[in-house]
C-alpha positions as CSV (number, residue, x, y, z in Angstrom):
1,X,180.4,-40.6,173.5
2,X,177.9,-41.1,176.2
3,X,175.9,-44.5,176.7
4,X,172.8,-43.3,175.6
5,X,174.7,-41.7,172.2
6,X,176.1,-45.5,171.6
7,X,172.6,-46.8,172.2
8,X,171.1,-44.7,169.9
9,X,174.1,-45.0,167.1
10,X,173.5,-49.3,167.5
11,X,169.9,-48.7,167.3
12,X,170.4,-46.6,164.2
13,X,172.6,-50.0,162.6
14,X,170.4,-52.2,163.5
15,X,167.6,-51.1,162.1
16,X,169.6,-50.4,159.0
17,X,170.8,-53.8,158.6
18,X,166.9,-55.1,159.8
19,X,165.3,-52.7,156.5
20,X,168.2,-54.2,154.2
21,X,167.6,-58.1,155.4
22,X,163.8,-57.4,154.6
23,X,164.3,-56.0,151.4
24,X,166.9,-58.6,150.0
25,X,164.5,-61.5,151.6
26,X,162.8,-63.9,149.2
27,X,160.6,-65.7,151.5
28,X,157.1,-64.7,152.3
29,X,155.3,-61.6,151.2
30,X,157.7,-59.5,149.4
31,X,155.4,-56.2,149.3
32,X,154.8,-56.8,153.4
33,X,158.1,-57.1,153.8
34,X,159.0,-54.0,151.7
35,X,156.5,-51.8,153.8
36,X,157.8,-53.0,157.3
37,X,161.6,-52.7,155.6
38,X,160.5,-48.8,154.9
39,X,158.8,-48.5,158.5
40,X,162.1,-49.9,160.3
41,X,164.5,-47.5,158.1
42,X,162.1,-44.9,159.0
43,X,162.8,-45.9,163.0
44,X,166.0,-46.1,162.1
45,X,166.3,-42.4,160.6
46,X,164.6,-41.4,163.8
47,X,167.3,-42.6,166.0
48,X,170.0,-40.9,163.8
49,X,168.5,-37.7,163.9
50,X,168.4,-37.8,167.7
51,X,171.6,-39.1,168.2
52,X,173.0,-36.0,166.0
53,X,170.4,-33.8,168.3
54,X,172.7,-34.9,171.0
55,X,176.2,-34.9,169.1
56,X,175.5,-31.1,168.4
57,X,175.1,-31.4,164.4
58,X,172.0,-29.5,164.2
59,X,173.9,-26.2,166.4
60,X,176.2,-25.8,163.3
61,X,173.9,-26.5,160.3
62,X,170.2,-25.4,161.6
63,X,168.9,-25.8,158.2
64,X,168.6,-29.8,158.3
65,X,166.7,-30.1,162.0
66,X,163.5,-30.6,160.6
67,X,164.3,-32.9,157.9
68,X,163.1,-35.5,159.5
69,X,159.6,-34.5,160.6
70,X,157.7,-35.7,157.5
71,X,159.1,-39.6,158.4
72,X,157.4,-39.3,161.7
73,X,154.3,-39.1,159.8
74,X,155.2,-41.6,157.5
75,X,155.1,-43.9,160.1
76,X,151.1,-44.9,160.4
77,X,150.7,-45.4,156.6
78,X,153.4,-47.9,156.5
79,X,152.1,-50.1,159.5
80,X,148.7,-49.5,157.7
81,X,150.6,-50.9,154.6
82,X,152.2,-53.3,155.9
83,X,149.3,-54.8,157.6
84,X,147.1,-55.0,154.9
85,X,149.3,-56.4,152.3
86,X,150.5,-59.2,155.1
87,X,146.7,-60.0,155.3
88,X,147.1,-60.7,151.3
89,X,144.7,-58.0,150.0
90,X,146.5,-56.3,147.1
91,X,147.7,-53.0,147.5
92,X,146.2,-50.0,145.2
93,X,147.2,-46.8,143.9
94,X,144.5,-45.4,146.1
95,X,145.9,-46.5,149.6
96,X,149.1,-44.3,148.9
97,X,146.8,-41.1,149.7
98,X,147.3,-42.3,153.6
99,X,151.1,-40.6,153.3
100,X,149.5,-36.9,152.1
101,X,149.4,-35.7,155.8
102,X,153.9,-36.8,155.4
103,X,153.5,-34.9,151.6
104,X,152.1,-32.0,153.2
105,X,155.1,-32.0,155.7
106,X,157.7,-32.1,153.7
């Protein structure tokens, strides 16, 4: 393994223990911290999927390369998310409609 594959496979464990620290945390806002958990795990999906780019997974099973696309565009709606619930407005059924671009995607 090269260094960038091991930076890549640390980033890819960090961010997965970040997203599960945020999601088992009780202190402060537990929906802001849900939305930023989902935004790191999404980073963190993004760093696997390039560091098995590199590892030459995708070569052997073509049919999972794009799997990840529709978290790229996941990626606004949760920051959006995040920063309005951390601002303490409640969130509503209605500002899930920002991940229909990431529907549309997948």
């Amino acid at each position: 393994m090269d260094l960038i594959g091991f930076f890549y496979g640390f980033g890819v464990l960090n961010g997965v223990a970040l997203a599960i620290i945020l999601l088992y945390s009780t202190a402060g806002n537990r929906s802001a911290n849900a939305f930023m958990a989902a935004l790191v795990a999404c980073i963190a999906l993004r760093f696997l999927n390039n560091w098995l780019v590199r590892a030459g997974f995708f070569m052997e099973h073509p049919q999972w390369g794009l799997a990840s696309v529709p978290l790229d565009f996941a990626w606004g709606p949760l920051l959006y998310l995040y920063a309005w619930s951390i601002s303490g407005r409640p969130v509503g059924p209605g500002q899930f409609l920002h991940f229909v671009p990431s529907l549309l995607m997948l």
